[in-house]
C-alpha positions in Angstrom: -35.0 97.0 53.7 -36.7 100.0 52.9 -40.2 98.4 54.1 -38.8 97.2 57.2 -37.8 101.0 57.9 -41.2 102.1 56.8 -43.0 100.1 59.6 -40.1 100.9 62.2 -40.6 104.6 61.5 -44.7 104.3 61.8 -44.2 102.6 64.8 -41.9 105.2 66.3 -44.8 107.8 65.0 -47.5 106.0 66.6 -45.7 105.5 70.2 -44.1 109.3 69.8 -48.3 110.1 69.5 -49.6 108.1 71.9 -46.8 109.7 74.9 -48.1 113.0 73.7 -51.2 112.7 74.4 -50.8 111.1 78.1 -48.3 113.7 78.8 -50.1 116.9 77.8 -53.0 118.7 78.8 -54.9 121.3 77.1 -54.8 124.7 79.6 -57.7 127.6 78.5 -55.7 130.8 78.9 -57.9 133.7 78.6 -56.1 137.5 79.1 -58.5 140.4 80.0 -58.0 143.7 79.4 -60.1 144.5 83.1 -59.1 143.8 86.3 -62.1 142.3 88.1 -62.2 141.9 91.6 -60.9 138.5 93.1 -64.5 136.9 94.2 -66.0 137.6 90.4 -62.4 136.4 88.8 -62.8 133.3 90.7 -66.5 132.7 89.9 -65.8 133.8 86.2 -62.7 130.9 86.0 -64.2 128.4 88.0 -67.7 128.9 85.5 -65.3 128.3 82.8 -64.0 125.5 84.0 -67.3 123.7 84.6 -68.3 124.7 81.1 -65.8 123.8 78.6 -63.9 121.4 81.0 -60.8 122.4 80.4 -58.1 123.8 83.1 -58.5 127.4 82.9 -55.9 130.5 83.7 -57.2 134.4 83.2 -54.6 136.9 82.8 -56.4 139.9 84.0 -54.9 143.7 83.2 -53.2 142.3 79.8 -53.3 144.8 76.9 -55.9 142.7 74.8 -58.4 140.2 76.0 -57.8 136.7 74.1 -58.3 133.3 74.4 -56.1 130.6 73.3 -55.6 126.8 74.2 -52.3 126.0 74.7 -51.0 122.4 75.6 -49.0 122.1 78.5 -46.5 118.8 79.8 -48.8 117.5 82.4 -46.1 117.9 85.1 -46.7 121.7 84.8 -50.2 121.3 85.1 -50.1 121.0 89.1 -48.4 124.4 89.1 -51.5 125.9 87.3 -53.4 126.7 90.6 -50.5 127.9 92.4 -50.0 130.4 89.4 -53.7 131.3 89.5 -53.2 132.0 93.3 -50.6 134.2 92.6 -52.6 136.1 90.4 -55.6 136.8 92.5 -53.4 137.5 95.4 -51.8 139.9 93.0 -55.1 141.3 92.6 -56.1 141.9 95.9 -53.0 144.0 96.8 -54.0 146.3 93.9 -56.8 146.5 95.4 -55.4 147.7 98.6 -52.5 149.7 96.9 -54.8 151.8 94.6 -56.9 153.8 97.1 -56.7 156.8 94.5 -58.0 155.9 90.8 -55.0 155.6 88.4 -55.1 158.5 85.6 -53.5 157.9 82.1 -51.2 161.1 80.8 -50.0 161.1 77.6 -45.8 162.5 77.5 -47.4 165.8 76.2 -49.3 166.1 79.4 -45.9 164.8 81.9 -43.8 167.4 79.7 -46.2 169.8 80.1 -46.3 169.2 83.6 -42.7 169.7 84.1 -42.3 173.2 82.2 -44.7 174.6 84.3 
């Protein structure tokens, strides 16, 4: 009885694999810490696409730059370019927001500020 469960469970293993691997995709998500403007972004992801293959999504203003492959239900995949969208539409109303160059204070410099 034991064998017989063997082969049922290997089975199950090998079908659980193979549904897997038809339903997910491999996405490229690469954060950078710059914000580049939306024509470069959009040359720079579509390069990478052509490249490596691979869907890509860039996170642009994160803390760190990175790159990771993460594998995503191929159902979500079709969502990829509307979330891309979003983000360089994102981009180009910062663009139009931010007339004036942002400046960094530390809370010394904001307290400071305030006492004066």
């Amino acid at each position: 009885k034991k064998l017989i469960m063997e082969k049922d469970n290997s089975a199950t293993k090998l079908a659980a694999n193979q549904l897997l691997l038809e339903k997910y995709e491999p996405i490229l998500v690469i954060k950078l810490m710059r914000i580049p403007p939306v024509e470069e972004l959009h040359t720079f992801t579509k390069k990478i696409q052509t490249d490596f293959g691979y869907n890509t999504l860039v996170l642009p203003g994160e803390l760190d730059t990175s790159v990771e492959i993460l594998s995503v239900c191929d159902i979500k995949v079709k969502d990829l370019e509307k979330l891309q969208q979003m983000v360089y539409d994102n981009i180009k109303l910062l663009g139009e927001d931010s007339s004036e160059e942002v400046t960094f204070k530390t809370a010394k410099d904001i307290s400071d500020e305030k006492t004066t």
